[in-house]
Every structure is written in structure tokens, then in C-alpha cells.
C-alpha positions, -999 to 999 in steps of 0.1 A, spaced: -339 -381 -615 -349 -361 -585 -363 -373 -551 -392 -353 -562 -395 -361 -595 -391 -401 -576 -424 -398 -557 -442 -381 -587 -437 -409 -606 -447 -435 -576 -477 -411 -570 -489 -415 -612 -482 -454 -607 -497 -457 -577 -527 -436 -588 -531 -453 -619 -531 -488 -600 -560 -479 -573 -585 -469 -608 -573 -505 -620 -585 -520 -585 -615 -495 -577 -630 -499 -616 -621 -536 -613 -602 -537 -643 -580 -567 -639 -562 -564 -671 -551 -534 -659 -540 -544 -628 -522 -574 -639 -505 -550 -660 -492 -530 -629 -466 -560 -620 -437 -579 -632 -433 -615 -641 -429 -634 -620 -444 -616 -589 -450 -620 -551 -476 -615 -525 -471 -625 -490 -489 -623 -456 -491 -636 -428 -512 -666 -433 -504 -671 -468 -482 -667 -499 -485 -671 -535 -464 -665 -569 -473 -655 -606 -458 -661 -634 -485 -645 -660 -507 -619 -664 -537 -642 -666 -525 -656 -631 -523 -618 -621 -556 -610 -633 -574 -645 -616 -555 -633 -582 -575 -602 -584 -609 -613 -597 -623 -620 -561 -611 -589 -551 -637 -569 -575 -672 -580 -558 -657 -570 -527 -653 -527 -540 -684 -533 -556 -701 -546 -526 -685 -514 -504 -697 -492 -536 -661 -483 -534 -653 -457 -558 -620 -443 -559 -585 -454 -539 -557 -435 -527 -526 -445 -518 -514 -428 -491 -472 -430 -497 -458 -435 -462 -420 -443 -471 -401 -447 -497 -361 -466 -495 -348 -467 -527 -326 -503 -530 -308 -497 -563 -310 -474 -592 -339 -496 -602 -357 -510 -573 -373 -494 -543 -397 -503 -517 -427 -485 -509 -448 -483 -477 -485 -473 -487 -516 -473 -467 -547 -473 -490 -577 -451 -486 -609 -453 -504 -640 -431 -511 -675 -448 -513 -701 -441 -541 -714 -415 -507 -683 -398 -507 -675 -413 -474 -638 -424 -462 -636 -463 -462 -601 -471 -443 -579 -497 -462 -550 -517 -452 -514 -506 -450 -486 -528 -475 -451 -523 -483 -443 -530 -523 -414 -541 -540 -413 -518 -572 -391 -520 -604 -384 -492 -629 -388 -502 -660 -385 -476 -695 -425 -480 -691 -429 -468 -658 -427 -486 -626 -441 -524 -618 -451 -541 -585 -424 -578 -580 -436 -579 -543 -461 -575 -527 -464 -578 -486 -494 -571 -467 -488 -553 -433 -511 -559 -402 
């Protein structure tokens, strides 16, 4: 597969995971990452095992891009280091559109991502101030 081809694929994933998030479709999001996964920041950390735990991790996050009227999210890919022929890490800084049209600026993370035959999935995330 082709660098090119590399950050197509990252693009569709990445893509597909900001409808999950902006529709607030947590089924959908909790089926954008392996089991078990990771998110860390600086203040805390946690760990899921299953896709209901996925799911419950994101269902605060929903009032929140209803409460911007946030609409649509784009992940802006920043950097992208390939670890093995299966796992790569990828910088991102999200962007989102309000129901106005305007830019809402996000927040920056780096992702752990695994290729699976389905596609890719997130196994860590880390928030980046």
C-alpha cells in the first residue's frame, strides 16, 4: 500500500469517525476503536474493554455538539509515523462547522491506530494541550 493510498484510508476513517461524534451516534463511535482501548490526558486516564464502555465514555460528549449546534468535524491530519506494518500514530487537530456554517476550533490529539481487514481502529487515544 502506497503512502498515498495510507492517508486516504486515515482520511475515510477519520471522516467517518467525526459524523459518528458530530451526529452523536455512539454506536458508531464505539465502533471506531479496539478492545481494549486508551485515552489519556493530562489530568486523567481511563481504559475500555467494551463497546458499551466505549459508547458510555462518549455519551457526555453529545449535549456538548448539540449545545455548539455543531454540525460537521474535520480532522485536520497533521502527521502521520507509521510504527509497524499495522500500527501508526496520527497527529489530528479537529475542526468543526456550526449549524451557521461558522468555524468552531477544536482540540489537537495524537491517536494510536490499528489496521485491521475492516479498516482502521483507534487503541489510544492522547489528548494534546
Amino acid at each position: 500500500m502506497t503512502a498515498s493510498t495510507d492517508l486516504d484510508a486515515l482520511t475515510e476513517f477519520f471522516d467517518r469517525y467525526g459524523v459518528a461524534l458530530t451526529a452523536g451516534d455512539v454506536a458508531a463511535v464505539a465502533g471506531c476503536y479496539a478492545l481494549p482501548g486508551l485515552v489519556v490526558a493530562d489530568s486523567y486516564s481511563f481504559s475500555f474493554a467494551t463497546p458499551a464502555a466505549v459508547a458510555l465514555s462518549f455519551v457526555g460528549a453529545a449535549p456538548d455538539y448539540t449545545e455548539h449546534e455543531l454540525v460537521a468535524a474535520h480532522a485536520a491530519i497533521e502527521d502521520v509515523h507509521p510504527f509497524s506494518p499495522l500500527l501508526t500514530e496520527v497527529a489530528v487537530e479537529w475542526e468543526f462547522l456550526d449549524s451557521q456554517g461558522r468555524h468552531v476550533p477544536g482540540e489537537r490529539y495524537r491517536y494510536v491506530l490499528r489496521r485491521t481487514d475492516e479498516g482502521f481502529v483507534i487503541c489510544t487515544v492522547i489528548r494534546v494541550v
